[in-house]
ChimeraX commands (.cxc) that place a marker at each C-alpha (Angstrom):
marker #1 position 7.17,23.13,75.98 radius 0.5
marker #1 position 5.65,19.50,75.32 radius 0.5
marker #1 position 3.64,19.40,72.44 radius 0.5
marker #1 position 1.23,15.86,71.55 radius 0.5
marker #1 position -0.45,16.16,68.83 radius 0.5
marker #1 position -4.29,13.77,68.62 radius 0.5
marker #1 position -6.58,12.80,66.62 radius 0.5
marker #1 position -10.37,12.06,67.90 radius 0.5
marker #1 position -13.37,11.89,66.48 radius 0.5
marker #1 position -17.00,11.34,67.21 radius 0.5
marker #1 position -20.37,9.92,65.46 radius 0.5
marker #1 position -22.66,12.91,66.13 radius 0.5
marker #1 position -26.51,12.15,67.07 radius 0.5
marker #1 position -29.47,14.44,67.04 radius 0.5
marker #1 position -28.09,15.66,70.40 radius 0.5
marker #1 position -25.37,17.77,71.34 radius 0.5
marker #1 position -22.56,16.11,72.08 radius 0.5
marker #1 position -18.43,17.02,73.20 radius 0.5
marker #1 position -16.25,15.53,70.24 radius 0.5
marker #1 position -13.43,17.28,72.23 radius 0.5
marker #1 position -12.36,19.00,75.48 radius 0.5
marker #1 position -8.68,20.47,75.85 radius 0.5
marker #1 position -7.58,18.72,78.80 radius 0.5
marker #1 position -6.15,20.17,82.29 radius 0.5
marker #1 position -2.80,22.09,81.66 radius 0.5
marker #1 position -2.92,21.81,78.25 radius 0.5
marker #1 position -3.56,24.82,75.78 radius 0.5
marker #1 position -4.87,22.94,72.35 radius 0.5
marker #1 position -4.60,24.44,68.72 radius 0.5
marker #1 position -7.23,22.66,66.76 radius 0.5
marker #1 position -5.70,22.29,63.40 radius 0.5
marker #1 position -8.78,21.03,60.96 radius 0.5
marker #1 position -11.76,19.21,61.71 radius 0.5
marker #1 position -13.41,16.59,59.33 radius 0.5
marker #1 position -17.11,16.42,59.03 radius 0.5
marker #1 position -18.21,13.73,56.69 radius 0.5
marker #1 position -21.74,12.20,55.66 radius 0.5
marker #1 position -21.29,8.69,55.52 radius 0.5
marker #1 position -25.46,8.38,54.13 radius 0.5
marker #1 position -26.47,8.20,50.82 radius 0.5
marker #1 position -28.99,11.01,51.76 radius 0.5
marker #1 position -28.29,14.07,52.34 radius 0.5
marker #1 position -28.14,15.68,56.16 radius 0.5
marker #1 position -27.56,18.60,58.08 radius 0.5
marker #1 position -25.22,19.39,60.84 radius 0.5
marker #1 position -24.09,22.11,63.46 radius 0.5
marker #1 position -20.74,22.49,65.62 radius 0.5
marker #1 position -19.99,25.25,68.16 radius 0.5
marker #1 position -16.80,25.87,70.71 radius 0.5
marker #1 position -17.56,26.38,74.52 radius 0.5
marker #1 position -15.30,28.91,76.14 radius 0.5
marker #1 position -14.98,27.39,79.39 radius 0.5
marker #1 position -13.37,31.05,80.83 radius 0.5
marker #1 position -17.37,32.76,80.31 radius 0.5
marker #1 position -19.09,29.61,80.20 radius 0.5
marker #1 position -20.30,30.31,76.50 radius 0.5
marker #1 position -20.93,28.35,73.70 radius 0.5
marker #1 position -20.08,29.83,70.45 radius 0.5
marker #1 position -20.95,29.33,66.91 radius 0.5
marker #1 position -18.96,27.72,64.58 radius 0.5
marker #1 position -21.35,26.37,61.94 radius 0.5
marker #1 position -25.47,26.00,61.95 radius 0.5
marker #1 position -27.57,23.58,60.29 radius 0.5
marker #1 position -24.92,22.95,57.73 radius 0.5
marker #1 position -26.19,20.57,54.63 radius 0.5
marker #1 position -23.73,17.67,53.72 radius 0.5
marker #1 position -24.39,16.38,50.17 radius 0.5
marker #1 position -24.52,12.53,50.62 radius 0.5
marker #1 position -21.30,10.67,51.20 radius 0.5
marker #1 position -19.50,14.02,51.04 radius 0.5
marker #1 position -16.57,15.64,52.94 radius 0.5
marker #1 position -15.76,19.13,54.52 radius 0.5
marker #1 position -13.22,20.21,55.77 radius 0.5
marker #1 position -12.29,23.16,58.24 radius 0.5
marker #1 position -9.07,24.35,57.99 radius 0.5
marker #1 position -8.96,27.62,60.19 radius 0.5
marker #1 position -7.00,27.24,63.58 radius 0.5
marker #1 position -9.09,27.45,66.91 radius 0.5
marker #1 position -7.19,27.99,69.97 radius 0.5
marker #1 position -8.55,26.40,73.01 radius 0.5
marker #1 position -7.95,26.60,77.18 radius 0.5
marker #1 position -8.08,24.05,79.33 radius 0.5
marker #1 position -11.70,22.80,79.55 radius 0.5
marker #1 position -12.51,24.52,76.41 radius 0.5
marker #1 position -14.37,22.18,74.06 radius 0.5
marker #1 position -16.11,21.47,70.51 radius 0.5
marker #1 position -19.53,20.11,70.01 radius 0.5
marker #1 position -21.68,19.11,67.79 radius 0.5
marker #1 position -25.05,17.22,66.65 radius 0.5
marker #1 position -26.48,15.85,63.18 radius 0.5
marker #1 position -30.56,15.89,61.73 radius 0.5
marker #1 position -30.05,12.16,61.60 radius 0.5
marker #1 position -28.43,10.02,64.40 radius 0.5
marker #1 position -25.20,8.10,63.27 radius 0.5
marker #1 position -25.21,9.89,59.48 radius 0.5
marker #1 position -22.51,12.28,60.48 radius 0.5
marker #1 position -18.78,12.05,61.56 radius 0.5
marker #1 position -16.44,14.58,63.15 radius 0.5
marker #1 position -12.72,13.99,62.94 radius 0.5
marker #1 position -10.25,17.13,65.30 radius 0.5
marker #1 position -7.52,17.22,64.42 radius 0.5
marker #1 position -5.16,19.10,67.63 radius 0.5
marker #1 position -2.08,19.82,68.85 radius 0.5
marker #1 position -2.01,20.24,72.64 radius 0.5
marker #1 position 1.01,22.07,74.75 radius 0.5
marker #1 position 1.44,21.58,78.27 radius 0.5
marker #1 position 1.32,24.59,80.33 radius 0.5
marker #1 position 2.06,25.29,83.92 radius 0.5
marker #1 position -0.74,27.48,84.31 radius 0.5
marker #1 position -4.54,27.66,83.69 radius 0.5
marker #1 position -4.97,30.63,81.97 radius 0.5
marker link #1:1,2 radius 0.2
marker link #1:2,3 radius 0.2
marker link #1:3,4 radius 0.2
marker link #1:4,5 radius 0.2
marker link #1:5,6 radius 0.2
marker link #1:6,7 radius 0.2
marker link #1:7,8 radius 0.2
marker link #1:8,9 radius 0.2
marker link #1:9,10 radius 0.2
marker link #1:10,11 radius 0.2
marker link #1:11,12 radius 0.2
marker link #1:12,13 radius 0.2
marker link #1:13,14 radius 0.2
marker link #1:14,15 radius 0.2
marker link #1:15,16 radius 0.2
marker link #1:16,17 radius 0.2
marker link #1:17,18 radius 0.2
marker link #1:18,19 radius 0.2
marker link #1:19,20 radius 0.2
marker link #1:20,21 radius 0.2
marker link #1:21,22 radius 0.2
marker link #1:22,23 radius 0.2
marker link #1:23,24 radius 0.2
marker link #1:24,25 radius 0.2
marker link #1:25,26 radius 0.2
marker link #1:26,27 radius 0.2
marker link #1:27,28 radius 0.2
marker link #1:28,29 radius 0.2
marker link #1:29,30 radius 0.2
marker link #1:30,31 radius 0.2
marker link #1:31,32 radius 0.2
marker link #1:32,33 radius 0.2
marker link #1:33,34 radius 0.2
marker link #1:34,35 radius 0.2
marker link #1:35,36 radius 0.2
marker link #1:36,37 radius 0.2
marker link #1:37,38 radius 0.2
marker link #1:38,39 radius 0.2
marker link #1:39,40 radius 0.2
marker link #1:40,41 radius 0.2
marker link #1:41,42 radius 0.2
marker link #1:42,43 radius 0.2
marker link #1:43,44 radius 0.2
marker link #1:44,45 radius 0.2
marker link #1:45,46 radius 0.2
marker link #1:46,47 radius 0.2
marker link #1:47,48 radius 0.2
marker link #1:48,49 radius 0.2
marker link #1:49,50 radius 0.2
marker link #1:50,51 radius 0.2
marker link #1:51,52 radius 0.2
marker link #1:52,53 radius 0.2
marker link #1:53,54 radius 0.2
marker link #1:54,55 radius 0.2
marker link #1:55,56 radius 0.2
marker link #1:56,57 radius 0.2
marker link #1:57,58 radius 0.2
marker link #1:58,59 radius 0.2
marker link #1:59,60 radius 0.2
marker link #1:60,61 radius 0.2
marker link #1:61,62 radius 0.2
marker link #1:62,63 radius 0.2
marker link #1:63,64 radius 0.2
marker link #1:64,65 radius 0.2
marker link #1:65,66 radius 0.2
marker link #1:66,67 radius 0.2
marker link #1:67,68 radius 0.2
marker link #1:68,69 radius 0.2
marker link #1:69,70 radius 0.2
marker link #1:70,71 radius 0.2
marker link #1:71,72 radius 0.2
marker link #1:72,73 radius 0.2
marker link #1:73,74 radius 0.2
marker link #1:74,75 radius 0.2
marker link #1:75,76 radius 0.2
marker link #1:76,77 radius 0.2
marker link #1:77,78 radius 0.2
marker link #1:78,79 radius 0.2
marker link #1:79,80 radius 0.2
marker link #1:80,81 radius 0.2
marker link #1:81,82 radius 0.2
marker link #1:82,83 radius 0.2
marker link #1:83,84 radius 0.2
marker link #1:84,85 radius 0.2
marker link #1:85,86 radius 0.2
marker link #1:86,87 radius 0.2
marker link #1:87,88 radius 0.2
marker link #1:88,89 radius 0.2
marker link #1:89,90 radius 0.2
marker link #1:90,91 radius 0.2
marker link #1:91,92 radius 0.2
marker link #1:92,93 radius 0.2
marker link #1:93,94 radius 0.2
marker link #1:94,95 radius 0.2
marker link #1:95,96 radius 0.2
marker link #1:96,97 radius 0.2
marker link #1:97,98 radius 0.2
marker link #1:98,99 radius 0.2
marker link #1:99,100 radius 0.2
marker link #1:100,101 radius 0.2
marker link #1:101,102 radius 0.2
marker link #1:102,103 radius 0.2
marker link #1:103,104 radius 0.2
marker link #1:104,105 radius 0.2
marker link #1:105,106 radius 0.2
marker link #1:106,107 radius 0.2
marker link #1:107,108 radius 0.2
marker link #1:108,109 radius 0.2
marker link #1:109,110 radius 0.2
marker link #1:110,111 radius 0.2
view
């Protein structure tokens, strides 16, 4: 099995937006993701996972508040399918950044 592991990130805006899609043939293990408030005030933010298998978005944290020029972390594992994909938006455009941290394996099949 090939294995490449990435890095991406994203500078979220008021709007939803896809930090990062698993891509065709690959299954993806997120391993953390960074969120950071690079203000000195303090904001809110929300991320969620699209299961691209029933076309719903899910959870994974809601109008967070980030303490100015402070860091969290997420350290649980998600486990993503090809098309799968992690969102997220901010209270403040450009205040908040999102760093995923994956490993992606190459599969012969889609599901």
């Amino acid at each position: 099995m090939t294995t490449k592991n990435r890095t991406v990130a994203a500078v979220l805006t008021t709007s939803n937006q896809d930090i990062y899609t698993a891509p065709p043939t690959f299954r993806a293990a997120v391993d953390s993701i960074f969120v950071t408030n690079v203000t000195s005030s303090a904001v809110t933010f929300s991320l969620d996972w699209y299961s691209h298998t029933n076309t719903t978005y899910y959870t994974i944290a809601e109008s967070v508040r980030l303490e100015p020029n402070s860091l969290l972390q997420i350290t649980n594992a998600f486990y993503l399918l090809h098309d799968d994909k992690i969102r997220g938006l901010c209270s403040v455009n450009s205040a908040v950044e999102v760093s995923v941290r994956v490993s992606e394996q190459f599969t012969t099949s889609n599901i």
